[in-house]
Backbone of each chain as ProteinMPNN parsed JSONL, in Angstrom:
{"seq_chain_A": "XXXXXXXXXXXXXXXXXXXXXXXXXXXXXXXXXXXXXXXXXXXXXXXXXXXXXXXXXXXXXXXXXXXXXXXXXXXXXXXXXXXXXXXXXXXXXXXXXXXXXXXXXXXXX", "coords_chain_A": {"N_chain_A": [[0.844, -1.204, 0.0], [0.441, 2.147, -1.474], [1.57, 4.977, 0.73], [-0.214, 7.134, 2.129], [-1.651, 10.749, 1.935], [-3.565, 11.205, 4.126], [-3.151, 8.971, 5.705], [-0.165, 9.842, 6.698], [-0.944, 12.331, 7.825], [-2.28, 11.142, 9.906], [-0.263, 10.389, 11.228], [1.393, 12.73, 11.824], [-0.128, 14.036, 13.896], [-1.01, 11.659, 15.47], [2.134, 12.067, 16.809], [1.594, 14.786, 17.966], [-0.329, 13.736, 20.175], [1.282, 12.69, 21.624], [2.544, 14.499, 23.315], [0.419, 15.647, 24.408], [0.047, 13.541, 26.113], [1.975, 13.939, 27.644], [1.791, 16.224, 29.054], [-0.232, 15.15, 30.641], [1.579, 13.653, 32.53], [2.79, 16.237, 33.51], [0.738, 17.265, 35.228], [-0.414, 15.715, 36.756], [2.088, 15.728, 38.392], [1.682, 18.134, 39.444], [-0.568, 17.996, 41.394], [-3.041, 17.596, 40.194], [-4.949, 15.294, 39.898], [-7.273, 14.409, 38.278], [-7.765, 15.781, 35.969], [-4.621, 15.21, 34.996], [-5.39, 12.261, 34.436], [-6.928, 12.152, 32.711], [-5.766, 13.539, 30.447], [-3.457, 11.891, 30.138], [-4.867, 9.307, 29.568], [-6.42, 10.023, 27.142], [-4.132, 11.342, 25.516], [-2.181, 9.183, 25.38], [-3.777, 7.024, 24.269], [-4.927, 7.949, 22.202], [-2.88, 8.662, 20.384], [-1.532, 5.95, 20.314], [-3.434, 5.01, 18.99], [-3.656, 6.451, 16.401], [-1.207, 6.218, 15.239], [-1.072, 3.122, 14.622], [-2.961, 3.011, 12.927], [-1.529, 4.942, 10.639], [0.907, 3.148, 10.377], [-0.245, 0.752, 8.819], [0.01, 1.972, 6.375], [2.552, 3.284, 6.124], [5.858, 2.533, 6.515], [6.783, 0.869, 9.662], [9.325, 1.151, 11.245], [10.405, 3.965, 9.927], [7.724, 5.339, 10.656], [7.999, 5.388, 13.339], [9.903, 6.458, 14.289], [9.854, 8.854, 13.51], [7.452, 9.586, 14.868], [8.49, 9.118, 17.653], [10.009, 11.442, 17.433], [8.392, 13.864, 16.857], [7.216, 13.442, 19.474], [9.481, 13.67, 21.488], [11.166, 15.687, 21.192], [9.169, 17.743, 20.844], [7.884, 18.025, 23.613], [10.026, 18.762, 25.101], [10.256, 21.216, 24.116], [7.433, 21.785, 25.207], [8.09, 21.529, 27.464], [9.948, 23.94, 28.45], [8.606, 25.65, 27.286], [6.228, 26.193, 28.334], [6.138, 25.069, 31.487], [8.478, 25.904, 32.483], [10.904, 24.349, 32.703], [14.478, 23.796, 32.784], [16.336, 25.547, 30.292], [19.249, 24.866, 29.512], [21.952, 24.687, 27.915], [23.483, 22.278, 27.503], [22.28, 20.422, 28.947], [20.105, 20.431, 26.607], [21.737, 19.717, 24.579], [22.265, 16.859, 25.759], [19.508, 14.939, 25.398], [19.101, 16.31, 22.744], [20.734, 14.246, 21.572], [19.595, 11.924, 23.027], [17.619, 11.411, 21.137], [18.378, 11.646, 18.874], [19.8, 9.334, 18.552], [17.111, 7.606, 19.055], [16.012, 7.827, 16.822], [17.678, 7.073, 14.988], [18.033, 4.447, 15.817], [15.38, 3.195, 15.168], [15.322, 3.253, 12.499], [17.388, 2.017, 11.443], [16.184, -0.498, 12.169]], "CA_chain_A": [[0.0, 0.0, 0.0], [1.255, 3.351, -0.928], [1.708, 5.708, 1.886], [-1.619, 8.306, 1.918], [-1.349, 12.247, 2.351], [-3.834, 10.575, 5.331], [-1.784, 8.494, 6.813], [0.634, 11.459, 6.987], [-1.519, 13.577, 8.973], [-1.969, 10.46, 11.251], [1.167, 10.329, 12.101], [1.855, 14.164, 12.662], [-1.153, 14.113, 14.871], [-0.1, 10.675, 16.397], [3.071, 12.394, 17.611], [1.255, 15.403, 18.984], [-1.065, 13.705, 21.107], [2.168, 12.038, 22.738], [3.069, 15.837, 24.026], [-0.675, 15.8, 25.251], [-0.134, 12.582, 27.295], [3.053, 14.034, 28.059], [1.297, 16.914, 29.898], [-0.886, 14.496, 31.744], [2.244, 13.406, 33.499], [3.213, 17.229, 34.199], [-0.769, 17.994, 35.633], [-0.435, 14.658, 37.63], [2.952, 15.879, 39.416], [1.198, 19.022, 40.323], [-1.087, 17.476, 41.953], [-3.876, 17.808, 39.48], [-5.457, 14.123, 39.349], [-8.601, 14.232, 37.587], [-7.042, 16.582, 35.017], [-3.699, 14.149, 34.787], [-5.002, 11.166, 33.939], [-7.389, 12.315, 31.383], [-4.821, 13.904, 29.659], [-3.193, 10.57, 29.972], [-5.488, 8.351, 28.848], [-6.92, 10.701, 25.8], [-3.271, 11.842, 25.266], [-1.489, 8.212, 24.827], [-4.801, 6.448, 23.596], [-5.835, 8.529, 21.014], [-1.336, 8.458, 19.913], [-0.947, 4.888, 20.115], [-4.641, 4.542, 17.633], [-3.741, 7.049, 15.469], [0.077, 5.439, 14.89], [-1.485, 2.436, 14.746], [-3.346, 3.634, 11.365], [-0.573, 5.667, 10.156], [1.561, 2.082, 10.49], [-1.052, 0.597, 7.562], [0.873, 2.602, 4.91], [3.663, 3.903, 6.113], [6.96, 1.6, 7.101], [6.915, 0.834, 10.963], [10.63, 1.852, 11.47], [9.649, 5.558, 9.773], [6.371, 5.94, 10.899], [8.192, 4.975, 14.92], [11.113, 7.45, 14.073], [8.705, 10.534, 13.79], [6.301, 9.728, 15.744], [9.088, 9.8, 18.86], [11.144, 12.812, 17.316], [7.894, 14.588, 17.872], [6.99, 13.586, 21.144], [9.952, 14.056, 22.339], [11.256, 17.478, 20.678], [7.343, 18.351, 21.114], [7.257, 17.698, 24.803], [11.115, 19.458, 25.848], [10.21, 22.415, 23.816], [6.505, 22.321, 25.596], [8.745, 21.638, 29.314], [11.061, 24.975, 28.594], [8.092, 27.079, 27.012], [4.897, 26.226, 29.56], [6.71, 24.43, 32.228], [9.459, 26.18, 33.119], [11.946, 23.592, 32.921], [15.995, 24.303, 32.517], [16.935, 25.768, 28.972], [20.563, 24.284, 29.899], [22.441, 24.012, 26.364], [23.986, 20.712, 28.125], [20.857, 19.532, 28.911], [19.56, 20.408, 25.097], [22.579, 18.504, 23.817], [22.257, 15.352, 25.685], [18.207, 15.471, 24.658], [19.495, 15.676, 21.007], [21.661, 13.003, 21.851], [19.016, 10.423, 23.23], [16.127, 11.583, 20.273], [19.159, 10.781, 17.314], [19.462, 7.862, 18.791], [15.955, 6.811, 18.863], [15.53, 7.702, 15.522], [18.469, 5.954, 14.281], [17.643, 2.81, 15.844], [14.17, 2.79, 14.498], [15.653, 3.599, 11.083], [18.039, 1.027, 11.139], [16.034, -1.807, 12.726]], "C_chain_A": [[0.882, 1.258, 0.0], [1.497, 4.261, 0.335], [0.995, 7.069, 1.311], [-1.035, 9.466, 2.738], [-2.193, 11.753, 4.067], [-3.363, 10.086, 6.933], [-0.579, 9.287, 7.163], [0.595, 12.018, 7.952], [-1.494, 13.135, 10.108], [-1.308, 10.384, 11.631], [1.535, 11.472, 12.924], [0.932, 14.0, 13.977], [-1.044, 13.399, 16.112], [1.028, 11.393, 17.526], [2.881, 13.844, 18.408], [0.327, 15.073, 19.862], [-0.094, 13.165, 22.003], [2.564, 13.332, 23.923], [1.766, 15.923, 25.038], [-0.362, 14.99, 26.701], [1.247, 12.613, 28.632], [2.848, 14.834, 29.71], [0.632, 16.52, 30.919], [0.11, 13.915, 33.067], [2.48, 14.802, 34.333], [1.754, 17.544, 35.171], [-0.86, 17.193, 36.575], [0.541, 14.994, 38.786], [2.325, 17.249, 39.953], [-0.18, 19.104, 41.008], [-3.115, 17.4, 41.612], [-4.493, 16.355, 39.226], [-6.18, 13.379, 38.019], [-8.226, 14.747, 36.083], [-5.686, 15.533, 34.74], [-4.008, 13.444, 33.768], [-5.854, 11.597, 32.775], [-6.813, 12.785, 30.794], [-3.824, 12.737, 29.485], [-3.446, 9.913, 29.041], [-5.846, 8.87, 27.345], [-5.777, 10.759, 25.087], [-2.428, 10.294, 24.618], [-2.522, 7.129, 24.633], [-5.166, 6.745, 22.418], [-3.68, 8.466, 19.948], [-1.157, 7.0, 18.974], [-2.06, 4.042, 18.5], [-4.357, 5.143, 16.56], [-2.283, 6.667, 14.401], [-0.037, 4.253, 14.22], [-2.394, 2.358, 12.815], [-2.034, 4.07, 10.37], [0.326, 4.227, 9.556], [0.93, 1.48, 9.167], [-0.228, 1.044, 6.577], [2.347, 2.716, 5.028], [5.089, 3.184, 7.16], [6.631, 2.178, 8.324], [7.958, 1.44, 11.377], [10.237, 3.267, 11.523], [9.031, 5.971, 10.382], [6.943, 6.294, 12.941], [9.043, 5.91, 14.989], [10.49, 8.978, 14.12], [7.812, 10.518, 14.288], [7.152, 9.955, 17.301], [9.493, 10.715, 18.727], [10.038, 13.803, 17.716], [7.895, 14.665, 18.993], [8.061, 13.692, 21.912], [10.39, 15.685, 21.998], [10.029, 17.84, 21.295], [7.627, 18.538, 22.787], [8.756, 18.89, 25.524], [10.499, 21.113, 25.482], [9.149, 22.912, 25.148], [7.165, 22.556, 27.234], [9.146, 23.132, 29.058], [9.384, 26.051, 28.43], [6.716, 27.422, 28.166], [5.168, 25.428, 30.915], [7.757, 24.812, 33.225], [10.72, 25.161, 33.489], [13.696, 23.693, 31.801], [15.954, 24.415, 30.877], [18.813, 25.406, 28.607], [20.617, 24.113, 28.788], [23.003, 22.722, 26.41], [23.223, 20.003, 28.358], [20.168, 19.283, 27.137], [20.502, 19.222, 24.448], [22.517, 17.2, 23.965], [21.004, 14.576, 25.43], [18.476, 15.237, 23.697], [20.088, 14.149, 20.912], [20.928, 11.315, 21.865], [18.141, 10.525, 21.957], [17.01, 11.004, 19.296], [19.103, 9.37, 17.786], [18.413, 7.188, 18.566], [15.588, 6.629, 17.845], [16.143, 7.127, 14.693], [18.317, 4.351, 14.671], [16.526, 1.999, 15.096], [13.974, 2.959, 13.386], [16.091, 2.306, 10.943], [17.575, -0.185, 11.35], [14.528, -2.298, 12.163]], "O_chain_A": [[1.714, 1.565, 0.854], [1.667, 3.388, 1.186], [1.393, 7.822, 0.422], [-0.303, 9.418, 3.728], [-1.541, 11.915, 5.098], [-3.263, 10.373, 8.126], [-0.153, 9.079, 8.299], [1.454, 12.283, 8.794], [-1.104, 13.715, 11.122], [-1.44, 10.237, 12.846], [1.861, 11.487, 14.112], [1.481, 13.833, 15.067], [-0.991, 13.837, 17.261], [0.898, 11.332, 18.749], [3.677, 14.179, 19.286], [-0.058, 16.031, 20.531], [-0.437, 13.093, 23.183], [2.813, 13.132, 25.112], [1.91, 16.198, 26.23], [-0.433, 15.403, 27.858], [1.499, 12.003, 29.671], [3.267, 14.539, 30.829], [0.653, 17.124, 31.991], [-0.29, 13.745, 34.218], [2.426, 14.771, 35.562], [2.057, 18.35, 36.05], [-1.419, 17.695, 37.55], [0.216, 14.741, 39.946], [2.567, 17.412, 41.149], [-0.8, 20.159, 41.142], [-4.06, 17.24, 42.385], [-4.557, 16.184, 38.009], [-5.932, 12.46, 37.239], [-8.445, 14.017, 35.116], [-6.093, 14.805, 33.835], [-3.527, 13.517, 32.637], [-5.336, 11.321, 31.693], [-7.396, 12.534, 29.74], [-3.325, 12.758, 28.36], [-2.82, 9.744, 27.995], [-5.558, 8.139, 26.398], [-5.912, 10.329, 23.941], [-2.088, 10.304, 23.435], [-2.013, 6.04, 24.901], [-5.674, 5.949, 21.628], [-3.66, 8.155, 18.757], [-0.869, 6.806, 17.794], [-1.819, 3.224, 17.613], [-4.711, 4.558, 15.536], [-2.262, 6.786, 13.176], [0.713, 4.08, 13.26], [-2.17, 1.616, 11.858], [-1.72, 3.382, 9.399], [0.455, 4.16, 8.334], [1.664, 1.717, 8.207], [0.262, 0.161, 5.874], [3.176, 2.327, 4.205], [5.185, 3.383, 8.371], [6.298, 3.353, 8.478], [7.688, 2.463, 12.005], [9.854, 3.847, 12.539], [9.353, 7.029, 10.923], [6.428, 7.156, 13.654], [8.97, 6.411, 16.111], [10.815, 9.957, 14.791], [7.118, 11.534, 14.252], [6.691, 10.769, 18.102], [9.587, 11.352, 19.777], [10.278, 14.576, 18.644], [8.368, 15.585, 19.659], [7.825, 13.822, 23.113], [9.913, 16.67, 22.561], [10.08, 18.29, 22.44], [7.445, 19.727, 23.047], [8.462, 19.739, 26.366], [10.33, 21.995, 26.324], [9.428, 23.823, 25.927], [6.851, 23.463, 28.005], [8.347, 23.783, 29.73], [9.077, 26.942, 29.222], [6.357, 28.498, 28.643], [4.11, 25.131, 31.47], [7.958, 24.344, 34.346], [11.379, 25.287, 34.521], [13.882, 23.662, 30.585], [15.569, 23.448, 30.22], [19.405, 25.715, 27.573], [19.698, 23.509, 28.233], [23.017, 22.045, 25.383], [23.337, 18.824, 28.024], [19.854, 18.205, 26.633], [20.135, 18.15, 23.967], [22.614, 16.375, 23.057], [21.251, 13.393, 25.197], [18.295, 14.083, 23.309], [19.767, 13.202, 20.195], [21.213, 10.245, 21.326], [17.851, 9.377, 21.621], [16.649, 9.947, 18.778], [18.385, 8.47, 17.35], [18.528, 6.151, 17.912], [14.937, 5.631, 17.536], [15.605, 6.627, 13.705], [18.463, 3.359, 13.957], [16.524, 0.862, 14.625], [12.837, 2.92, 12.916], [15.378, 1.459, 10.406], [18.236, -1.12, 10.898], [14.086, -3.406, 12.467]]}, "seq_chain_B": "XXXXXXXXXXXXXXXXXXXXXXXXXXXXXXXXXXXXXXXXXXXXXXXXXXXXXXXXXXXXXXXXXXXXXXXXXXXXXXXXXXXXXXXXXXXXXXXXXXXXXXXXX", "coords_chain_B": {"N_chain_B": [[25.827, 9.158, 45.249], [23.266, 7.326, 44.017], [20.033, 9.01, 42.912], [16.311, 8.41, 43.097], [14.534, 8.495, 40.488], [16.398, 7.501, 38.856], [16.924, 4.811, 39.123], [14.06, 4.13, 38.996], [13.483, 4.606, 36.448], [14.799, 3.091, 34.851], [13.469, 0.398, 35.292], [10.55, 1.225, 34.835], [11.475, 1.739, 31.734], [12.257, -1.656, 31.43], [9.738, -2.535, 31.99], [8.382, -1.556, 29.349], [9.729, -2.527, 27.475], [9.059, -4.804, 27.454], [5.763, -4.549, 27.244], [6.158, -3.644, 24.899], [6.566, -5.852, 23.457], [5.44, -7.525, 23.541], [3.013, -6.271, 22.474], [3.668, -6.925, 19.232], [3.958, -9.645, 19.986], [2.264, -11.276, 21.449], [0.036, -13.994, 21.669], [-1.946, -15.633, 22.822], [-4.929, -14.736, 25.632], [-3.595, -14.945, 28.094], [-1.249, -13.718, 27.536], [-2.297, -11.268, 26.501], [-3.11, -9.694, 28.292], [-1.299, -10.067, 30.049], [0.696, -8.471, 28.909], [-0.982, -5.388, 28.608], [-0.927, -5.297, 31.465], [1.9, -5.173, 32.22], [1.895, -2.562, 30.343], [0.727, -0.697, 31.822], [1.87, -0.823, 34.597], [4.553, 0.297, 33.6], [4.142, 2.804, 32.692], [3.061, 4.086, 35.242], [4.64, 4.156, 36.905], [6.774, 5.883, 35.476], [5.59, 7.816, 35.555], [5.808, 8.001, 38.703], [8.765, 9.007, 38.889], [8.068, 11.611, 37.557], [7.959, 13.224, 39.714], [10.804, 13.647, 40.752], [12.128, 14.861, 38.92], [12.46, 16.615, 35.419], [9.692, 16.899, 33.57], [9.838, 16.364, 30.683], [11.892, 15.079, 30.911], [11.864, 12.874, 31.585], [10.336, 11.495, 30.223], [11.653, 11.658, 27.433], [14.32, 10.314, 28.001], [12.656, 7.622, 29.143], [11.197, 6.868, 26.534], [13.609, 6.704, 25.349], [15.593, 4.424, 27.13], [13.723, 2.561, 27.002], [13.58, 1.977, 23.331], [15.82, 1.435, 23.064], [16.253, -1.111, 24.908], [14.468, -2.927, 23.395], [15.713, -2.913, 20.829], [17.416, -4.889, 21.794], [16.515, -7.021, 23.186], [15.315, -7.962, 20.679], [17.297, -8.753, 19.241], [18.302, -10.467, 21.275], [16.318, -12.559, 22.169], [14.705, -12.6, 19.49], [15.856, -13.189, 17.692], [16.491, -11.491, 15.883], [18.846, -10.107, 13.475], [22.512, -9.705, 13.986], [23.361, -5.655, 14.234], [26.243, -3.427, 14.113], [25.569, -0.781, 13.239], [23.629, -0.611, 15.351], [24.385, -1.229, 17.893], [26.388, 0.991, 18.243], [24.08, 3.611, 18.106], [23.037, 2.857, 20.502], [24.972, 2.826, 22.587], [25.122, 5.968, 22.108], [22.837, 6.652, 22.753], [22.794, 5.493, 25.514], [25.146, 7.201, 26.243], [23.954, 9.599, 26.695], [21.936, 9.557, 28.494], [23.017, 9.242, 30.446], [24.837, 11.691, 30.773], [23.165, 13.209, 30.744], [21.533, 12.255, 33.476], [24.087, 13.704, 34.645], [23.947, 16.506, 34.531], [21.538, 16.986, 35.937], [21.415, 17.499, 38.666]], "CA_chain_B": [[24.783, 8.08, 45.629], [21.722, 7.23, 43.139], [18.515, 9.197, 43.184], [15.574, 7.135, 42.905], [14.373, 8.303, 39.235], [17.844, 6.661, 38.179], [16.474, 3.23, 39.876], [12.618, 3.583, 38.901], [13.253, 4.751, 35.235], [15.451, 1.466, 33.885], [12.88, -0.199, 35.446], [9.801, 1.689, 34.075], [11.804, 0.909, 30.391], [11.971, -2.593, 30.884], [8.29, -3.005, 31.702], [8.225, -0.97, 27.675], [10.375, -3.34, 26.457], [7.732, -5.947, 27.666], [4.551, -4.593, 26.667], [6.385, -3.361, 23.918], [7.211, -7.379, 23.111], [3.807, -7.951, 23.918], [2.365, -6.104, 20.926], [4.322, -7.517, 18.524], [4.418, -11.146, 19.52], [0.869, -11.344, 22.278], [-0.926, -14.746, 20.939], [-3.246, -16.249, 24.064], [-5.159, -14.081, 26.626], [-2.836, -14.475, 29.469], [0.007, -12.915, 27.071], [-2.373, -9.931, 26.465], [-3.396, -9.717, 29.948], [0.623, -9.301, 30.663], [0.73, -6.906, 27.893], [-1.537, -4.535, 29.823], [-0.625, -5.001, 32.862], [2.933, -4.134, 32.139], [1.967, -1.06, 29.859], [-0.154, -0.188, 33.173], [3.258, -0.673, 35.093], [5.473, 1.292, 32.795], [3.445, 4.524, 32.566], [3.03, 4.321, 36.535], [6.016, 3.993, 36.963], [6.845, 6.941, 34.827], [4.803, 8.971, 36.558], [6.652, 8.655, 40.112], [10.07, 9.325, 38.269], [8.137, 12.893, 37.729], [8.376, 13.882, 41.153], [11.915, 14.137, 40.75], [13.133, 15.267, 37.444], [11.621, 17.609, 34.995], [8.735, 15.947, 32.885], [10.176, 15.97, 29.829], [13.109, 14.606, 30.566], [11.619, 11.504, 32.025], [9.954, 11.14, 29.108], [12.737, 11.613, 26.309], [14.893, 8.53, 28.848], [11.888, 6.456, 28.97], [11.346, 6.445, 25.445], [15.285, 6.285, 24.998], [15.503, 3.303, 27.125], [12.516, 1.679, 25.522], [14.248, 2.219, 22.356], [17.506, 0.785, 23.501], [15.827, -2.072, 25.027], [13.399, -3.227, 22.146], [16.888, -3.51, 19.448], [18.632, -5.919, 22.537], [15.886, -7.873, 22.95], [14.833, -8.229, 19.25], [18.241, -9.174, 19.282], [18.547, -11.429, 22.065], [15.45, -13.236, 22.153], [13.358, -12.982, 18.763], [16.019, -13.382, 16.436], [16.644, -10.44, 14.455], [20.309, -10.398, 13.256], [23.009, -8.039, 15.187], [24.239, -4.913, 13.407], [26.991, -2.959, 14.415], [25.073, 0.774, 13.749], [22.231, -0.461, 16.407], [25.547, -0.782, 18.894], [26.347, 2.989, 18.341], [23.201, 4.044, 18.727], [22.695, 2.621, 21.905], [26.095, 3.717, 22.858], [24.928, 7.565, 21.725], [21.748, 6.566, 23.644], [23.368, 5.749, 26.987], [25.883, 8.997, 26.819], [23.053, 10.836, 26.602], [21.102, 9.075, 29.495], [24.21, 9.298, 31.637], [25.15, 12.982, 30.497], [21.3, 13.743, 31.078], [21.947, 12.036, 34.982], [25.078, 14.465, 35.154], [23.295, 17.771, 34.622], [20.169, 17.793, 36.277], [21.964, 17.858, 39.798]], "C_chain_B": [[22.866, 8.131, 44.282], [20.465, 7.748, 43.724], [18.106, 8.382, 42.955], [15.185, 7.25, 41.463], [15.329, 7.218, 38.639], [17.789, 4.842, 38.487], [15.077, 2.731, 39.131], [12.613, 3.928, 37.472], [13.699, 3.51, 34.342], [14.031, 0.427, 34.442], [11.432, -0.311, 34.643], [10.184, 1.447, 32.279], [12.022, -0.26, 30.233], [10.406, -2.954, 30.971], [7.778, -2.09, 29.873], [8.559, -1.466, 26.953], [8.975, -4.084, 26.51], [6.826, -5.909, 27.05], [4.819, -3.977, 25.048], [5.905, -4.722, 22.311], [5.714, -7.45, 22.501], [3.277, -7.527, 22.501], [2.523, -6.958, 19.805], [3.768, -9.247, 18.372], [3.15, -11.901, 20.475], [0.272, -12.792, 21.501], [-2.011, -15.167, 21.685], [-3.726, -14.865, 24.681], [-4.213, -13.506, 27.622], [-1.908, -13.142, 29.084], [-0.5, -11.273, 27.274], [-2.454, -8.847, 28.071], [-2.28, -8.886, 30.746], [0.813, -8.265, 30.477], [0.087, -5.61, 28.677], [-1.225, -4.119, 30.845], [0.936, -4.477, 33.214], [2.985, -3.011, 31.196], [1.681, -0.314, 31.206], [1.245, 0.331, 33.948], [4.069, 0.437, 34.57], [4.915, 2.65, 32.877], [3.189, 4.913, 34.025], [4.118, 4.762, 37.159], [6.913, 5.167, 36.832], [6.668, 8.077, 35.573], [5.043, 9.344, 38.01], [7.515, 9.346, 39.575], [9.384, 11.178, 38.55], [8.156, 13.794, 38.924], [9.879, 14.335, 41.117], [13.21, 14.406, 39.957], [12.055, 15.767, 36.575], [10.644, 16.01, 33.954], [8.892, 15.409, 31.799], [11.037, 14.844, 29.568], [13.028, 12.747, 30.833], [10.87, 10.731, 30.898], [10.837, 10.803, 27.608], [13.658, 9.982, 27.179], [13.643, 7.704, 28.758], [11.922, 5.843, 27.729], [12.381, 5.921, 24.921], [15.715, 4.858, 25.495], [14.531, 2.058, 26.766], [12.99, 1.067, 24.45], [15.389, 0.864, 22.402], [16.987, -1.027, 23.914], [14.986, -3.049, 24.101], [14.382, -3.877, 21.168], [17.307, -4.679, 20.853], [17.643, -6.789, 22.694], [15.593, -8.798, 21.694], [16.146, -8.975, 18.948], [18.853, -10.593, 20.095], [17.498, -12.978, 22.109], [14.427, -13.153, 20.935], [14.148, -12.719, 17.805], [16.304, -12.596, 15.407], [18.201, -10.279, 14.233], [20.708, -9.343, 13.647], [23.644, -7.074, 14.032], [24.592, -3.685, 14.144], [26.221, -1.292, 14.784], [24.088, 0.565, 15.139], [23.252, -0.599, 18.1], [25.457, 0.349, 19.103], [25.578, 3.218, 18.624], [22.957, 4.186, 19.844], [23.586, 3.062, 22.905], [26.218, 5.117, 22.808], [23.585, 7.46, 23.111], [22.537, 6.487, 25.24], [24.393, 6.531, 27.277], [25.147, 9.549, 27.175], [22.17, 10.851, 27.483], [21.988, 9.588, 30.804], [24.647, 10.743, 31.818], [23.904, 13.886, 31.519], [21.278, 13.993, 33.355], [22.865, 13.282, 35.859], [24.552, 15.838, 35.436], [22.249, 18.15, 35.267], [20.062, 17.29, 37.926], [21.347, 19.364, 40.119]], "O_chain_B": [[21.883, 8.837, 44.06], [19.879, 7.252, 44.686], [18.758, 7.402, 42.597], [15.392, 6.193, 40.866], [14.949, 6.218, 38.029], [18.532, 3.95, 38.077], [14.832, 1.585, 38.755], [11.556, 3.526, 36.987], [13.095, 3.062, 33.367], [13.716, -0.4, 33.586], [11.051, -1.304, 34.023], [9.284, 1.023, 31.553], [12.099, -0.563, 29.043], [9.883, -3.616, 30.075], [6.627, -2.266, 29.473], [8.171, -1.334, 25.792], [8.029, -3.933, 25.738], [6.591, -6.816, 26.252], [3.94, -3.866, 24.193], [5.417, -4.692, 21.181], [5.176, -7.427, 21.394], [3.143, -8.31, 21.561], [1.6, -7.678, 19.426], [3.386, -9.89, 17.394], [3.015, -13.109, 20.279], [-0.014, -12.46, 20.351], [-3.114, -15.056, 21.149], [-3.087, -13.861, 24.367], [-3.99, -12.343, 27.958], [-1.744, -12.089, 29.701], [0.134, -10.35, 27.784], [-2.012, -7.804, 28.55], [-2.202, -7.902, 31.481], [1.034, -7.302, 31.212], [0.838, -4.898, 29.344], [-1.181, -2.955, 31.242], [1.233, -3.683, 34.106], [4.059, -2.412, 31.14], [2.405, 0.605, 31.587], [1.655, 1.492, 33.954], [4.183, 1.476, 35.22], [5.663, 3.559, 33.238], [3.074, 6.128, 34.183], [4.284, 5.749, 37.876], [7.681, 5.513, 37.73], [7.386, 8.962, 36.038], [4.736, 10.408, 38.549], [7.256, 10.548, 39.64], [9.889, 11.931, 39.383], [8.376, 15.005, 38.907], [10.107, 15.484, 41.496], [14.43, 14.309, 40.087], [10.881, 15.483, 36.814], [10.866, 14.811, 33.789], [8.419, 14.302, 31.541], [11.083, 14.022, 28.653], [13.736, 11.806, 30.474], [10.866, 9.507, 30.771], [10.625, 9.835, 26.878], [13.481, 8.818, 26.818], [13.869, 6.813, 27.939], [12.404, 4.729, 27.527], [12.364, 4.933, 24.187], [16.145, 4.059, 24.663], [14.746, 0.919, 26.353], [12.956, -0.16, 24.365], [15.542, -0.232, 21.863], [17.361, -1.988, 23.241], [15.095, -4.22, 24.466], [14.192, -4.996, 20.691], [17.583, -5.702, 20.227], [18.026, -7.787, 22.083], [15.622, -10.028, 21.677], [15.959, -9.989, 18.275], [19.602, -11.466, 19.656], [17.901, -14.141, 22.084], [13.298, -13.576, 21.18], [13.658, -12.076, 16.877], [16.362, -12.935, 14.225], [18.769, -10.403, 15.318], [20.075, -8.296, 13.784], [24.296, -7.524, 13.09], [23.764, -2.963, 14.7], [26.192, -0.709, 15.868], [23.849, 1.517, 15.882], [22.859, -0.152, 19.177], [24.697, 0.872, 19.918], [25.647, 3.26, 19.852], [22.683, 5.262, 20.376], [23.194, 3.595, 23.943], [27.203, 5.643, 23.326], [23.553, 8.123, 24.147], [22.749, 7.485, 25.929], [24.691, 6.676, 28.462], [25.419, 10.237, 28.159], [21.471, 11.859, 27.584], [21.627, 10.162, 31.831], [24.847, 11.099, 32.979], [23.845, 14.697, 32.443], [21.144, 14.938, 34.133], [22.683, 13.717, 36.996], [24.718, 16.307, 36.562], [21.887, 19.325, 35.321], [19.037, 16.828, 38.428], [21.688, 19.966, 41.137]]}, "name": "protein", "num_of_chains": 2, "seq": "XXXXXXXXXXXXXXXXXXXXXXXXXXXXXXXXXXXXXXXXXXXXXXXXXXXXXXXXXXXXXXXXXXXXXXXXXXXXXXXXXXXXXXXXXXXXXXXXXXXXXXXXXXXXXXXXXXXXXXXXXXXXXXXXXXXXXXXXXXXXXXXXXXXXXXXXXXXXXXXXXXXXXXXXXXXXXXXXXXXXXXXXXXXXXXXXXXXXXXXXXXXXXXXXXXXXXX"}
């Protein structure tokens, strides 16, 4: 099956609901429950279905390679810009560090 | 001396490897059952870690050891043949876990 402008979108989308479910962890540590987990559950439910589609067309490796580079890029940026968490260029680097990685493994494997 | 993230996050990535497995290779009930119950695990898991390290970051290592864990398995137990770049990687991956550890003192 070719790989659909569709399946595309699912993917982008895929890898921003991971930032959502990401937030459910940050809403959970501030002691936000109710708010948490539904950002949770909606956040890495509605990810893992929409990947899950996306996967249908578009090589597993690929489709697993940008679907983490969002969520994780997605989720540091969202820590530094609504979060308040360290803009450390040492921190950024070793961050780059683990995301190439992920994406080279799930390239190569 | 080891914080506890640094204890409950390798841990939290092998229950990812697991239910990771699980997807993949799940055939009876019980298996899925597992499957579940260590995604359940893993994301709990997760979620102490944020008490004591920023949110992201527990997230970028989870996924990273996930990652890391998933090629050594696939490797170890289901057969997929070894190649040298998925070394490096993992070797870029655990600088960057360990680096990560160093800075956010």
């Amino acid at each position: 099956m070719e790989p659909t402008t569709l399946h595309w979108i699912a993917l982008l989308v895929s890898g921003a609901f991971e930032i959502v479910g990401v937030a459910g962890f940050d809403r959970l540590n501030r002691g936000q429950r109710l708010h948490g987990l539904l950002l949770l559950v909606v956040g890495f439910g509605s990810s893992l279905g929409l990947l899950s589609i996306a996967m249908r067309s578009i090589d597993m490796g690929v489709a697993y390679a940008i679907f983490t580079g969002i969520g994780t890029l997605g989720s540091t940026l969202m820590g530094m810009l609504l979060w308040g968490e360290s803009r450390r260029p040492l921190r950024l680097a070793f961050v780059g560090m683990i995301v190439s990685a992920v994406v080279g493994l799930k390239l190569v494997s | 001396m080891m914080r506890p993230q640094w204890i409950i996050l390798p841990l939290a990535g092998l229950a990812e490897v697991g239910w990771a497995a699980g997807l993949k290779h799940a055939e009876s009930v019980p298996d899925w059952v597992l499957t579940v119950m260590l995604a359940v695990t893993s994301l709990w898991l997760a979620s102490r870690a944020v008490r004591y390290m920023p949110t992201s970051t527990v997230y970028t290592v989870f996924v990273g050891l996930g990652a890391a864990g998933t090629a050594v398995a696939d490797w170890l137990l289901f057969g997929v043949a070894f190649h040298w770049p998925v070394l490096a990687f993992i070797a870029l991956l655990l600088a960057g876990v360990i680096g990560l550890q160093r800075v956010s003192d």
